[in-house]
Each structure stands twice: as C-alpha cells, then as structure tokens.
C-alpha positions as CSV (number, residue, x, y, z in Angstrom):
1,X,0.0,0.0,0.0
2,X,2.7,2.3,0.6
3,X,4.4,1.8,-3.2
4,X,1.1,3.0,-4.4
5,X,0.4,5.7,-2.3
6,X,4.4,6.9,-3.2
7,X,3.8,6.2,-6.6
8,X,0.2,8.3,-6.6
9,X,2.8,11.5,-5.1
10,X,5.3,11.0,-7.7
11,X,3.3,10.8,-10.5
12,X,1.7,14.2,-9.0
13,X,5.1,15.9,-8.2
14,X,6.1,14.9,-11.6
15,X,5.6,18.1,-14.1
16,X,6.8,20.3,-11.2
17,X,9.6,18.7,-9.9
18,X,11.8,21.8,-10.3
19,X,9.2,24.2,-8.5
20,X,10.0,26.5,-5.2
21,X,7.5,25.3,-3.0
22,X,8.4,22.3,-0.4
23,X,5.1,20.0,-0.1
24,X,6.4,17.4,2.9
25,X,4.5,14.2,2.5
26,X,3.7,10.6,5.1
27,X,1.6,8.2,4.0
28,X,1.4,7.6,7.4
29,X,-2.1,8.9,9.6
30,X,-1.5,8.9,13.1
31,X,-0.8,11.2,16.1
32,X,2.9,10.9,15.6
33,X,3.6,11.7,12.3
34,X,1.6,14.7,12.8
35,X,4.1,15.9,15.1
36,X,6.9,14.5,12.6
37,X,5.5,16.7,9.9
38,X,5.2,19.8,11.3
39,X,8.9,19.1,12.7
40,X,10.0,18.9,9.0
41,X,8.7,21.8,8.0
42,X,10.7,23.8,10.2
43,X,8.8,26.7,11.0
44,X,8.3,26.3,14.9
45,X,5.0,27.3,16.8
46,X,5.7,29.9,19.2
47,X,3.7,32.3,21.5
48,X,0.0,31.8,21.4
49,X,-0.5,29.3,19.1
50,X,-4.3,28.7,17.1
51,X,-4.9,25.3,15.6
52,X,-7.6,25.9,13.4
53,X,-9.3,22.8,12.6
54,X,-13.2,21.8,11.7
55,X,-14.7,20.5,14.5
56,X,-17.3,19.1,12.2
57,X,-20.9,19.3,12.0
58,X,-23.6,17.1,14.3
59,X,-23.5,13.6,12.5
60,X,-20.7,13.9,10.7
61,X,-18.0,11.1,11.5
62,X,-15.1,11.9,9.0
63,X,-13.6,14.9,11.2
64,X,-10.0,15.2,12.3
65,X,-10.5,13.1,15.7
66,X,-8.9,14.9,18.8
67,X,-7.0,11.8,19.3
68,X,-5.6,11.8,16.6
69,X,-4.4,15.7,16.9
70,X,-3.4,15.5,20.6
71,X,0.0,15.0,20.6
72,X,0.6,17.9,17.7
73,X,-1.6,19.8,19.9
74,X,0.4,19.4,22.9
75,X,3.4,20.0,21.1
76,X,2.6,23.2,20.5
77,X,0.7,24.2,23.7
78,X,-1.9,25.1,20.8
79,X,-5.7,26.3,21.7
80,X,-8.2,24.7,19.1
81,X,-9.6,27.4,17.2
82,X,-13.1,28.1,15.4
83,X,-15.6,30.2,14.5
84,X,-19.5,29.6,14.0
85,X,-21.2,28.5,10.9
86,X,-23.8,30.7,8.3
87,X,-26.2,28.1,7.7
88,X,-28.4,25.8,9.9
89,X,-27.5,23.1,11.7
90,X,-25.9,22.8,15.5
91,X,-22.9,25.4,15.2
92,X,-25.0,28.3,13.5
93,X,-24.9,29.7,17.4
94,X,-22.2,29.8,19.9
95,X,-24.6,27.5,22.4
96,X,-25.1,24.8,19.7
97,X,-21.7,25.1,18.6
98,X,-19.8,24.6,21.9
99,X,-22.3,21.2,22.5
100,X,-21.0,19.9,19.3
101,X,-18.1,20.5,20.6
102,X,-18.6,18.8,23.7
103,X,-20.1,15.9,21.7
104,X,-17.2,15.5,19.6
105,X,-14.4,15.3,22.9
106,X,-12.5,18.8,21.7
107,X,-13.1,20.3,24.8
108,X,-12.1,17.9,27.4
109,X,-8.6,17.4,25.8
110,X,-8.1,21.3,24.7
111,X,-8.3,24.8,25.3
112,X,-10.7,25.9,22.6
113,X,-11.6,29.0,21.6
114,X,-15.1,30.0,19.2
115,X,-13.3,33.2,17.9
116,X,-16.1,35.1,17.0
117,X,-17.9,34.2,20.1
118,X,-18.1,37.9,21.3
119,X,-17.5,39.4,18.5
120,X,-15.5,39.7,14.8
121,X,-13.1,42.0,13.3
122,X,-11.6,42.9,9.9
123,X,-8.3,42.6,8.5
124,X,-7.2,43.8,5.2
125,X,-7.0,41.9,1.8
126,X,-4.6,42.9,-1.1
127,X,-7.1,41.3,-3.7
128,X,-10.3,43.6,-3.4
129,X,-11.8,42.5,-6.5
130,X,-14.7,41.3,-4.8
131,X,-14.1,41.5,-1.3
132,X,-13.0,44.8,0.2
133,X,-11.5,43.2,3.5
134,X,-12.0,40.2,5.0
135,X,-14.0,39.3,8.8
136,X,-13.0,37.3,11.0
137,X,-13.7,36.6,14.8
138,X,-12.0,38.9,16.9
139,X,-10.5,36.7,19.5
140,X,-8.2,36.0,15.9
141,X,-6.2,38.6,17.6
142,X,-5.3,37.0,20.9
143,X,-3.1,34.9,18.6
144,X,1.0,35.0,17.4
145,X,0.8,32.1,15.4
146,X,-1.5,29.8,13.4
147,X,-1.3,26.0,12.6
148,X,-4.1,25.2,9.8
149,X,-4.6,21.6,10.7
150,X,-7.3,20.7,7.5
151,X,-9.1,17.5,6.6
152,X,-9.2,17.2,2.4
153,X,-12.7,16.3,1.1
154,X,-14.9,17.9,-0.9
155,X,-17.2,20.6,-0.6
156,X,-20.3,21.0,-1.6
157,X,-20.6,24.3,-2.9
158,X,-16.2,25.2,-3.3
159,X,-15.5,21.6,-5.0
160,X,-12.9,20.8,-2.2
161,X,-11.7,21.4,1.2
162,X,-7.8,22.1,2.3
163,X,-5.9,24.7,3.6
164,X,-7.3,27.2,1.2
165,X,-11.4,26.7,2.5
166,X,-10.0,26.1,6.2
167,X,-7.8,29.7,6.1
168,X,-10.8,31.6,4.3
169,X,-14.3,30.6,5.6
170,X,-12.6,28.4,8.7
171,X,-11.4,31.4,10.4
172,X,-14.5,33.9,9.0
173,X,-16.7,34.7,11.3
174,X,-20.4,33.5,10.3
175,X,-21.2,37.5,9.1
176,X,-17.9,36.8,7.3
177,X,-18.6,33.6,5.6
178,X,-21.5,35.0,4.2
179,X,-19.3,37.6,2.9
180,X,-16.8,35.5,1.3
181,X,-20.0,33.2,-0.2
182,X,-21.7,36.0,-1.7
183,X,-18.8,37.3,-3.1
184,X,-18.7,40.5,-0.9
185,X,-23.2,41.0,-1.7
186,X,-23.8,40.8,1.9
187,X,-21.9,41.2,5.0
188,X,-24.8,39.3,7.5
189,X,-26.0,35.5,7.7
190,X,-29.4,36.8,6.9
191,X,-30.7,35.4,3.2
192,X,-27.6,34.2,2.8
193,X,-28.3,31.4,0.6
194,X,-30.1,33.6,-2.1
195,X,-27.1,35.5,-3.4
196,X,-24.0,32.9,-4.3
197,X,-24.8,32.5,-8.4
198,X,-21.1,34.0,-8.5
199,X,-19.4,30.3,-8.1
200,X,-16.0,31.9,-9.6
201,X,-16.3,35.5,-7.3
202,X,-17.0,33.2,-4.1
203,X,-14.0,30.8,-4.8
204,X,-12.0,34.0,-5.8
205,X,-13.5,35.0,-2.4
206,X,-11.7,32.3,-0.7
207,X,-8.2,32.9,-2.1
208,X,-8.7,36.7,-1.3
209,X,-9.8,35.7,2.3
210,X,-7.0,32.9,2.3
211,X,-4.0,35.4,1.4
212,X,-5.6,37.9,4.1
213,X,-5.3,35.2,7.2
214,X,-1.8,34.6,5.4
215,X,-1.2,38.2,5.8
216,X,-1.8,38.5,9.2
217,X,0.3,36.2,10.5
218,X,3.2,36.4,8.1
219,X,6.1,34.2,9.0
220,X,3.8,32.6,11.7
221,X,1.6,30.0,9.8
222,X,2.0,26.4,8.6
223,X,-0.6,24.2,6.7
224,X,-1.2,20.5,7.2
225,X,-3.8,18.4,5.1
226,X,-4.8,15.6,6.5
227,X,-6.2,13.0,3.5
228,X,-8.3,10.5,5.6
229,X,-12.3,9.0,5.6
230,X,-12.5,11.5,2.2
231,X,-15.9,11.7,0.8
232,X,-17.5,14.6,-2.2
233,X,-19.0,16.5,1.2
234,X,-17.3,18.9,3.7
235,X,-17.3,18.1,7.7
236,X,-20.1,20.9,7.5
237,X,-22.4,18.5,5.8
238,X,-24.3,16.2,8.8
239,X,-25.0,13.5,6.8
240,X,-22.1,13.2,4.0
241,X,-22.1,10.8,1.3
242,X,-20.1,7.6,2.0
243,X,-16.4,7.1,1.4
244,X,-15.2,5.7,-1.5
245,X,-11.6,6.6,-1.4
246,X,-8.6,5.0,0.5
247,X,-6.4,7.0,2.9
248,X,-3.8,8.5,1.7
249,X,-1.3,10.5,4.1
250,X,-0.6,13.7,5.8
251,X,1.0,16.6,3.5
252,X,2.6,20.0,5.0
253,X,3.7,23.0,3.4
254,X,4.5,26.9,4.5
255,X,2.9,27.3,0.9
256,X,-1.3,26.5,1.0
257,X,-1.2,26.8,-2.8
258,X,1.4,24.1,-3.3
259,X,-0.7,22.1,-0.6
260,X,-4.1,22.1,-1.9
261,X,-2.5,21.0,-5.7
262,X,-0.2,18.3,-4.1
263,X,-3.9,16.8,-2.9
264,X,-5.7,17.8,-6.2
265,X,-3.0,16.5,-8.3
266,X,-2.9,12.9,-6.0
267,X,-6.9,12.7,-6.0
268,X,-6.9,12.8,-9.8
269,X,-3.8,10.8,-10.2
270,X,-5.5,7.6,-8.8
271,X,-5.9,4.9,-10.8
272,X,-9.7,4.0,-9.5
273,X,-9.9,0.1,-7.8
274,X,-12.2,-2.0,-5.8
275,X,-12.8,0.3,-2.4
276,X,-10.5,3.4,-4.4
277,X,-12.8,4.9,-6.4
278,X,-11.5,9.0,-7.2
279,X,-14.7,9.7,-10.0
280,X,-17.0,11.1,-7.4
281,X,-14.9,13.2,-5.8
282,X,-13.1,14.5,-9.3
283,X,-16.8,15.0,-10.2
284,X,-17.3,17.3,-7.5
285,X,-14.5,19.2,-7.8
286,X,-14.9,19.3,-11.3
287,X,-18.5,20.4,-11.5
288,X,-17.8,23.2,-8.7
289,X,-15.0,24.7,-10.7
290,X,-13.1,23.4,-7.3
291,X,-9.3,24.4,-8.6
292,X,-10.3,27.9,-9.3
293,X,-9.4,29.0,-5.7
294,X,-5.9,27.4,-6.0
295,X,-5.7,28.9,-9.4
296,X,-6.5,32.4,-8.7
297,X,-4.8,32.3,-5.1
298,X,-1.5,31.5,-7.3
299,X,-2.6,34.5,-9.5
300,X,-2.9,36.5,-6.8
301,X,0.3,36.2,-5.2
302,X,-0.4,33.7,-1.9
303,X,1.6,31.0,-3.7
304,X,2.5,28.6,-6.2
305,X,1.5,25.4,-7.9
306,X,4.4,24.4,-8.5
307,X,6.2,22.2,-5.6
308,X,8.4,19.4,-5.1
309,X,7.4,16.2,-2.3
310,X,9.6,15.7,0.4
311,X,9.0,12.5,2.0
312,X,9.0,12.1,6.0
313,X,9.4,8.5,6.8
C-alpha cells in the first residue's frame, strides 16, 4: 500500500519537480507523524498558538479526531480554534456550537476558543476584486501564530476542502462567511443562501480571504492536510455521502497553494480500484469549478503550484 500511495505522489510531483514550493509528505495517519511533519517543515510554533481545525458538524463522523491531533496539539501548547457557521445546523450559534463540541471530545482534551464568540473584526485583503477586507472573529487577535490543521474532502458548494477553504471561511466569522460566499453582496447571515450565483467570485473569495489570514500572521503560519475517511462532502455536511476513497497520508507546506495542488493532483492521479474509487470526488470538484481558488490564489500572489514532495518517513 505504501508503493502505491508513493507512486500516486510521484506521479503528482512529476511536471513540477523543479518548482520553489516544499510540499512534505507521510503516508502515514496517526498522532505521531503529525508531530513529525510539522517538525519537518521547520517553522516552529511559538507564543500563542491557534490550531484551526473543523470541529465538524452534528453527525458527521469523518472529522480530524482529537485523538488523533493531541499529541501535535500538545506539542505546540496550541488552543483549538473556530468560528460559527452561516447556515443551519448545531454550530450556526455559539450554544449549539460549543455542544457539538462537547459531543465530539474537543473540549475535554483542549483549550478551545469559538473566535467570533463575542465578536468579529476585519483585517485587510490585497485582492479587493470582490471583497473589500475580510472578517474574521476577533479573538483571531489574541493569537502570534497559526497551525491550519485541515481534513481534504470535498465541498459541496467550493469543490474541495484544504488549507485554502479552512484559512478563508474556517477562520470567517459567520457574518464573514457570508461575505466571502456572496462574493462580498452581503456582510450578514441573513438570506444568505439567495445571493452565491457567482461560483467563480466566491472561490476568488476564498483565495482573497485565504492570502488575508496569510497576511496577518506572516512568518507565523504552517498548513497541514490531512487525507483520511475523504468523501464529495465537507465536515459541515451532517449526513455526507459515503467514502469511497482510500487514505492517503498527511501533507505540510508553508505554501497553501502548493498544498491544496499536491492533494488535487494525488486525487486525480488515482488509478480507480475495488474500495479506491476517485470519480466522485473529481466529479465534484470538477463540477464546482473546485481548482479555481488554488488557481486564482496563485494569481494572486499567496503562492505557487508548483512544488516538489519531500517524503517524511
């Protein structure tokens, strides 16, 4: 299983072999090598450190598991980060969030923190084509440094899910995912859902949001994917379609761009098998215009598709 899984990275590194970007990549899932692979990278978590994850929506089972992030966690003497969601469910409201939370054993292994709790802030973006500055939950601001600890999947209305959805609507606040969805329409959850026909200005959204949480921390941000339990639906979707992928590994970068393509690229690089099956997902990402974010967040400046694989073993 691990040939394949090497071969699936090296046939997706291929064509960019000679590119800047350092994409470090385990086929291995577990609590260790999450610590292993944010050792590689070599940017070391200091001060107050966020680890923005999904804590995933009621009924969903394919979210990153606290015991599977706990030692990376404790690592970093990290506080698990989130902010509410702009559509119904059980996280639309800081009550019904923090029993998910409960629900799903974050809180009685962490410190975590609903940033936009009591209240959101904005921080600047450099690409104002749509959005003229991106919110966020203020207690973003209590914070010197940010792991973005992601789960790949897709998404049902952005195609995927990686570093690029987890730094953009992750860390908006719920007025400020309606922002980025609408493609700067709206700045409140109210109606929300009746103003995203702009499926390219809402994933441009994301990439502008993206580089802005970039931004803010500078030098003080990492991004892990972790490819595991991958299905065509987000951790926001309750009840997700099934999985019909095999797990793949964890990847890292300093770079989200090169990060989010390393996954696209391996996802669409599978040869499909008996329990491996990549056409749903490369459906969904297909038919969402999915690698339009990664596209224009290159164009944009945040980063580049181009990267070379550096195995951790």
């Amino acid at each position: 299983m691990r040939k394949v899984l090497l071969s699936l990275v090296a046939a997706a590194a291929s064509c960019v072999a000679f590119g800047q970007s350092k994409v470090y990549f385990t086929s291995d899932i577990s609590a260790e090598s999450l610590v292993r692979i944010y050792e590689a990278v070599g940017r070391k978590a200091e001060g107050r450190v966020a680890v923005k994850i999904s804590t995933g929506e009621a009924g969903n089972p394919n979210y990153l598991k606290p015991t599977l992030i706990k030692a990376l966690v404790d690592t970093v003497h990290g506080t698990i980060v989130e902010c509410n969601t702009a559509y119904g469910g059980r996280r639309n409201t800081a009550a019904a969030h923090w029993e998910t939370i409960r629900e799903h054993g974050f809180d009685s292994l962490f410190a975590v923190d609903l940033m936009d709790e009591d209240g959101e802030m904005r921080i600047p973006v450099r690409d104002r084509k749509h959005l003229k500055y991106d919110i966020v939950g203020d207690h973003l601001a209590r914070y010197d440094f940010m792991i973005n600890l992601a789960h790949f999947k897709g998404h049902p209305m952005g195609g995927l899910g990686g570093a690029l959805k987890n730094a953009s609507i992750g860390v908006a606040s719920a007025n400020g995912k309606a922002y980025i969805h609408t493609a700067g329409y709206q700045e409140k959850v109210e109606g929300l859902w009746e103003h995203v026909d702009n499926q390219d200005g809402f994933l441009e959204s994301m990439a502008a949001a993206a580089q802005a949480v970039d931004d803010y921390f500078g030098d003080k941000i990492l991004y892990i994917n972790v490819m595991n339990n991958m299905t065509v639906d987000c951790d926001c979707v309750s009840k997700p379609e099934p999985v019909k992928l095999k797990d793949v590994g964890i990847l890292a970068s300093t770079d989200p761009v090169a990060l989010d393509q390393a996954c696209v690229d391996i996802i669409f690089n599978i040869k499909p098998s008996a329990g491996n099956d990549n056409k749903p997902l490369m459906e969904r990402i297909n038919s969402r215009h999915g690698t339009h974010t990664i596209d224009y967040a290159e164009k944009i400046g945040l980063g580049s598709k181009k990267y070379t694989i550096v195995e951790v073993k």
